[in-house]
MDAnalysis code that builds the backbone (N, CA, C; Angstrom):
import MDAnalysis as mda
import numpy as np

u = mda.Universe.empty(336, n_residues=112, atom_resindex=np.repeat(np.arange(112), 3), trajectory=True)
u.add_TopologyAttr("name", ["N", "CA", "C"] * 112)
u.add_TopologyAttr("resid", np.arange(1, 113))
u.add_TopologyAttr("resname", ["UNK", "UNK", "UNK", "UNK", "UNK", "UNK", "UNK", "UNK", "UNK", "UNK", "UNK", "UNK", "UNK", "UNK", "UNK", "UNK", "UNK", "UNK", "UNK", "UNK", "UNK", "UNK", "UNK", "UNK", "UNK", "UNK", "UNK", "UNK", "UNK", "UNK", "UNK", "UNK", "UNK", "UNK", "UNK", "UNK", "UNK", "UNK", "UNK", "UNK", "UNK", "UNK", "UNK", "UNK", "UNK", "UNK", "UNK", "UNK", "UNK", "UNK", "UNK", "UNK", "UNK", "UNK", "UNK", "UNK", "UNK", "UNK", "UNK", "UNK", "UNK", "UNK", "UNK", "UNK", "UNK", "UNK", "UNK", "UNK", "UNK", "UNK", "UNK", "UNK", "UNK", "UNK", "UNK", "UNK", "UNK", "UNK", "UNK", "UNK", "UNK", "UNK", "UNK", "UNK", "UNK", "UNK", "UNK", "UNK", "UNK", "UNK", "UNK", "UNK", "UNK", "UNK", "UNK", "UNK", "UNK", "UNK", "UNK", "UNK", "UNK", "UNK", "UNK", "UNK", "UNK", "UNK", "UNK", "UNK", "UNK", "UNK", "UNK", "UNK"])
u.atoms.positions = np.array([
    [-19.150, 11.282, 87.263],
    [-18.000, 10.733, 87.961],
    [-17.640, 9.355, 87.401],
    [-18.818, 8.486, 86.914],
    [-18.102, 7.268, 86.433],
    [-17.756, 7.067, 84.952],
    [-18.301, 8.188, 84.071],
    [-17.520, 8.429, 83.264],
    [-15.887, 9.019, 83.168],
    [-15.724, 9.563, 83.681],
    [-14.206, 10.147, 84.071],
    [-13.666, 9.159, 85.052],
    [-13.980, 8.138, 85.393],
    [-13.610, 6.692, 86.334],
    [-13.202, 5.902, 85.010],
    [-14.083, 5.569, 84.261],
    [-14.349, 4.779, 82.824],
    [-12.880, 5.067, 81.966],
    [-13.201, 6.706, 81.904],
    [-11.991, 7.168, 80.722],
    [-10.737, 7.090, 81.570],
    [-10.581, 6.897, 82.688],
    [-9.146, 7.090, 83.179],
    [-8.827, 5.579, 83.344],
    [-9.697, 4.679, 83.236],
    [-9.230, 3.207, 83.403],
    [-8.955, 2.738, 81.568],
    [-9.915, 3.253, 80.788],
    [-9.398, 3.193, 79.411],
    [-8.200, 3.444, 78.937],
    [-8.099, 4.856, 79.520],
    [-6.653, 5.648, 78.853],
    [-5.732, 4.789, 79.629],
    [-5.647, 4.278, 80.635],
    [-4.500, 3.354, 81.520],
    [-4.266, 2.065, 80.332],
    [-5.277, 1.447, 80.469],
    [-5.507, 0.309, 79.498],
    [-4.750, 0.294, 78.164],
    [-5.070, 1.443, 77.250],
    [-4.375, 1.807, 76.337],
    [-3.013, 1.997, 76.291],
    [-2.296, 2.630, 77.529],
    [-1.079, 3.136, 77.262],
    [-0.660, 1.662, 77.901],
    [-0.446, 1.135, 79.047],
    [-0.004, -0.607, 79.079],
    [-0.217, -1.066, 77.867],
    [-1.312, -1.420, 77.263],
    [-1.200, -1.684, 75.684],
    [0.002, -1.476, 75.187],
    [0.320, -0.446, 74.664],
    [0.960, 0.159, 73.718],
    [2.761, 0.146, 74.255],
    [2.714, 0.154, 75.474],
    [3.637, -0.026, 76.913],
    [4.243, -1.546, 75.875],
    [3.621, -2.573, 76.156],
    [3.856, -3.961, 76.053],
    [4.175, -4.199, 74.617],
    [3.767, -3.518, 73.798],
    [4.097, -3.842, 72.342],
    [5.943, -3.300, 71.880],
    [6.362, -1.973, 73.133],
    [7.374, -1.839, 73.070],
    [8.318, -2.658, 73.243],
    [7.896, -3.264, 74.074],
    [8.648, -4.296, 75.123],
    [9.215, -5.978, 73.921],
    [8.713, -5.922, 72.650],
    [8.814, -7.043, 72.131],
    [10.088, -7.175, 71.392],
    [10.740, -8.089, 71.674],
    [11.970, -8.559, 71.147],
    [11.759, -8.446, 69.771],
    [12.725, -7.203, 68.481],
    [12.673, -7.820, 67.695],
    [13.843, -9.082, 66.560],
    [13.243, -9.252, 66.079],
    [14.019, -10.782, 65.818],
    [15.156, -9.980, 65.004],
    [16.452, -11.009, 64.951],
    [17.135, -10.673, 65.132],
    [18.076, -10.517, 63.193],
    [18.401, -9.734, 62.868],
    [18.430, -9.411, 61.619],
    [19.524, -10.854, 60.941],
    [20.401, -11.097, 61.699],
    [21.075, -12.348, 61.319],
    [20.969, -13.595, 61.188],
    [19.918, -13.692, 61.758],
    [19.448, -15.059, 62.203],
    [18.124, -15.190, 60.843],
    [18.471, -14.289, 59.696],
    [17.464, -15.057, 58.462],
    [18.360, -15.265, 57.473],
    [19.613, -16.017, 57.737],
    [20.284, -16.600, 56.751],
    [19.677, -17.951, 56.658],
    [19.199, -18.299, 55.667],
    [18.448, -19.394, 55.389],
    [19.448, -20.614, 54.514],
    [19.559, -22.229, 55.283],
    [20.115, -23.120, 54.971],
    [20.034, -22.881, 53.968],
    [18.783, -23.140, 53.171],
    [18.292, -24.274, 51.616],
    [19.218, -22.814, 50.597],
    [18.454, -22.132, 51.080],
    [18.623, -20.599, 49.752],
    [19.917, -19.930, 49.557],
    [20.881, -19.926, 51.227],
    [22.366, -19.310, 51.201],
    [22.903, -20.736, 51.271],
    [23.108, -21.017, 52.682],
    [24.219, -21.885, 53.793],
    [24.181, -23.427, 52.170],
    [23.387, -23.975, 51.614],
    [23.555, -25.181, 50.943],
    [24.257, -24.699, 49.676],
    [24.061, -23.180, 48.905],
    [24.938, -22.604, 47.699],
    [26.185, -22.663, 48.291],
    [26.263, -22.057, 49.216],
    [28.191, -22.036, 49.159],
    [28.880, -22.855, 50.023],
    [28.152, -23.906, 50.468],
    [28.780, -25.273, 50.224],
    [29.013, -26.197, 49.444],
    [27.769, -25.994, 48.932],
    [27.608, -26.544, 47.185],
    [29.065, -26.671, 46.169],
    [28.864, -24.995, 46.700],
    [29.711, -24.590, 45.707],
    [31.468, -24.537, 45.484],
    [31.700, -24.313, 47.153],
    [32.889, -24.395, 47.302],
    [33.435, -25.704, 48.161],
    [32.795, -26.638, 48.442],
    [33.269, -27.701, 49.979],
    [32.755, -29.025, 48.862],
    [31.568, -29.131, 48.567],
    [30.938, -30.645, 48.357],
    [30.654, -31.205, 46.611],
    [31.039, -29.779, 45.662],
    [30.855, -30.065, 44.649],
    [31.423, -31.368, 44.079],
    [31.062, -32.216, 43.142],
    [31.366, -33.386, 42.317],
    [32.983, -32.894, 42.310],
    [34.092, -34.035, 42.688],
    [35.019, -33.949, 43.222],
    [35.612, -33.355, 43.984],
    [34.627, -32.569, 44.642],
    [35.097, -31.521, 45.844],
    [35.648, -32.416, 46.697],
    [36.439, -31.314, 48.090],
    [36.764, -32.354, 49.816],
    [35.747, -32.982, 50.014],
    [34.386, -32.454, 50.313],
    [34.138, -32.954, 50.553],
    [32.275, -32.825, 50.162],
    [32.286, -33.419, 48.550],
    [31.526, -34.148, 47.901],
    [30.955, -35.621, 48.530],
    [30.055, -36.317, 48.001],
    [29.470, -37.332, 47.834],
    [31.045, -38.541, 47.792],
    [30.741, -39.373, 49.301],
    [31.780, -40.648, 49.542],
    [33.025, -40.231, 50.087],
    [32.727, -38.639, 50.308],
    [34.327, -38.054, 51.084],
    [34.981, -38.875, 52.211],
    [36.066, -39.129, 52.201],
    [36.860, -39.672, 53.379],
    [37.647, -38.673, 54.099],
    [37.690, -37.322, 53.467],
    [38.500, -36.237, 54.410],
    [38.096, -36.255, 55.511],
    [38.747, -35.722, 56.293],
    [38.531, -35.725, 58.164],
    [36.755, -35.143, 58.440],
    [36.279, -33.899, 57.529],
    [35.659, -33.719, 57.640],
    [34.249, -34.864, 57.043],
    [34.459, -35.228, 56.438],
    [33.660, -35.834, 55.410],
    [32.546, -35.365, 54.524],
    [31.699, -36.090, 54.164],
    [30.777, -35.308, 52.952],
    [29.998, -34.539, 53.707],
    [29.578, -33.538, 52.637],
    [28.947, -32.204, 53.632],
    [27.898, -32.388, 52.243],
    [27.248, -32.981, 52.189],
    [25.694, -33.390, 51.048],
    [24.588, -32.939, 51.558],
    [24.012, -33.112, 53.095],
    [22.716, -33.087, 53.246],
    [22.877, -32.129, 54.077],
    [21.545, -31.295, 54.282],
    [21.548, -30.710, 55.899],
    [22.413, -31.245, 57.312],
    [22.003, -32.490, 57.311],
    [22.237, -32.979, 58.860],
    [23.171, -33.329, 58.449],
    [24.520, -33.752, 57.868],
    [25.747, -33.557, 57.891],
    [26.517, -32.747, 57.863],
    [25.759, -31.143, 57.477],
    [26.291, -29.996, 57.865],
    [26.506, -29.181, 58.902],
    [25.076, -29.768, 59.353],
    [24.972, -29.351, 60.914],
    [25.409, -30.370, 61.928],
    [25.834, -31.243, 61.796],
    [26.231, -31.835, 62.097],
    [27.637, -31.485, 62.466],
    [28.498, -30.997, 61.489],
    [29.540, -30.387, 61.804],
    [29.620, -28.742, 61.694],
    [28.839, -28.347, 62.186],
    [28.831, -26.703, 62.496],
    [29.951, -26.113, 62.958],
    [30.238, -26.666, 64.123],
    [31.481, -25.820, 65.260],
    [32.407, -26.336, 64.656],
    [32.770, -27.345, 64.160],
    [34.112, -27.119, 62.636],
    [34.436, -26.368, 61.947],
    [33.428, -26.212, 60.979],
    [33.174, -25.918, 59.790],
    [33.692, -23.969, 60.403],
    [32.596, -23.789, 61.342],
    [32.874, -22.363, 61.994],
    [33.959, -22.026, 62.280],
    [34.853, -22.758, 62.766],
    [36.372, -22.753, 63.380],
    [37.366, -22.660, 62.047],
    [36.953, -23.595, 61.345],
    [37.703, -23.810, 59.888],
    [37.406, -21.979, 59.060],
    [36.341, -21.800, 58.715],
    [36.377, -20.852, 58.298],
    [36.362, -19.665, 58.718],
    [36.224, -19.291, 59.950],
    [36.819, -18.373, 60.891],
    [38.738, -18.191, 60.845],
    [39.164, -19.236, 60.632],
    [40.830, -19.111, 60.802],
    [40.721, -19.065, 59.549],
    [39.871, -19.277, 58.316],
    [40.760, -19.066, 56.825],
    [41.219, -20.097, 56.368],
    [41.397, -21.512, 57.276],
    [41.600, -22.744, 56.901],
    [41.140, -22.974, 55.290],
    [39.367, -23.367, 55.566],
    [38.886, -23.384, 54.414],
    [37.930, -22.830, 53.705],
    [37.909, -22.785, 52.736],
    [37.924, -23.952, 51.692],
    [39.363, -24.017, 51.498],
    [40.021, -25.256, 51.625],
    [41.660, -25.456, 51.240],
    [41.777, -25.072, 49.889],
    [43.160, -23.887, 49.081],
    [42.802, -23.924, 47.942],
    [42.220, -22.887, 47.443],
    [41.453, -22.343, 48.006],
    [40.673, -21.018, 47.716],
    [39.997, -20.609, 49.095],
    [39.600, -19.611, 49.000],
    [38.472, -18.419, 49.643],
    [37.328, -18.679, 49.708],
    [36.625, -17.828, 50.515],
    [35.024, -17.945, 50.486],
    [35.248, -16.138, 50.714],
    [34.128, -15.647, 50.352],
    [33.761, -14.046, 49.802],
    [33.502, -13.706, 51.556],
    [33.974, -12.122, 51.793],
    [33.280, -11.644, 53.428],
    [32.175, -12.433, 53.151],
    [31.030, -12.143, 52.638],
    [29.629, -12.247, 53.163],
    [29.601, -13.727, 52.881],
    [30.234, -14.722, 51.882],
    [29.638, -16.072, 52.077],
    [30.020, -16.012, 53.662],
    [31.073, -15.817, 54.013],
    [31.796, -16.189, 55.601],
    [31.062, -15.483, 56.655],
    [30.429, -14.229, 56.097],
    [29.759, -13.589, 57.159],
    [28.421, -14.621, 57.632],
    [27.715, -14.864, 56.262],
    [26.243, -16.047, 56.301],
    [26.458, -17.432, 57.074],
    [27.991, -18.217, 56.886],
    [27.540, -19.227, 57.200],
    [28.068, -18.804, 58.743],
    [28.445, -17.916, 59.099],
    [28.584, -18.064, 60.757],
    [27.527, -17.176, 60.939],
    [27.045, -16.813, 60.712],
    [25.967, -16.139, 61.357],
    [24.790, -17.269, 61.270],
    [24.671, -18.044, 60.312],
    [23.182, -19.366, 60.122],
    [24.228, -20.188, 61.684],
    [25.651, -20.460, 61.670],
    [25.750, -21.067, 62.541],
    [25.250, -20.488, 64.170],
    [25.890, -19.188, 64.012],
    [25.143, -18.497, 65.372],
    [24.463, -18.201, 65.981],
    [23.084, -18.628, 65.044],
    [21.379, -18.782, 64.848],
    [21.062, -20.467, 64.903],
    [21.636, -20.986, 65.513],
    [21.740, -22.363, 66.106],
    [21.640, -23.541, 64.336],
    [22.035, -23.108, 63.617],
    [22.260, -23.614, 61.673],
    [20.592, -24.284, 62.002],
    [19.384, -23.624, 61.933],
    [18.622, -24.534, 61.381],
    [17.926, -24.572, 60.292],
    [16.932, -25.471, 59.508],
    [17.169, -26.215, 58.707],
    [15.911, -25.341, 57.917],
    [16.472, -24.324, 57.625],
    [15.105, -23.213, 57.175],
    [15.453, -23.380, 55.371],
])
């Protein structure tokens, strides 16, 4: 009897186990757009380059977009701006650059 007590508190044990591992949030496929490796190339490339808007000493409204924390800094801009197509003034940014940097923004832009 306390073997069949034993195995029915095991087998409980096990399936809550296995119960709880269902239960785990998984992370979220958008939220691994990474600053350094995407979000800093196509700013780089299209916003802050050497005479870009907004390069190194910018006075545009936005201003220089050089480091991390001046990017994030202006996130909900930048999001708004390139959500309407605003910018980059001049040219485009590709679906997926536009898809990455609002999605790093929608993943709270941090500094991965």
């Amino acid at each position: 009897m306390r073997k069949l007590f034993f195995c029915v508190i095991l087998l409980t044990g096990a399936i809550l186990l296995h119960a709880c591992k269902k239960d785990q949030p998984k992370p979220d496929p958008t939220c691994s757009t990474s600053f350094s490796a995407t979000v800093s190339v196509i700013v780089q490339t299209n916003c802050a380059y050497s005479g870009g808007c907004h390069g190194s000493g910018s006075t545009n409204a936005g201003g220089p977009f050089t480091s991390y924390a001046l990017i994030a800094a202006k996130k909900d801009i930048i999001k708004g701006q390139v959500e309407a197509g605003i910018m980059p003034q001049g040219a485009s940014l590709t679906a997926g650059d536009k898809a990455a940097l609002i999605a790093w923004i929608n993943c709270g832009a941090p500094n991965n």
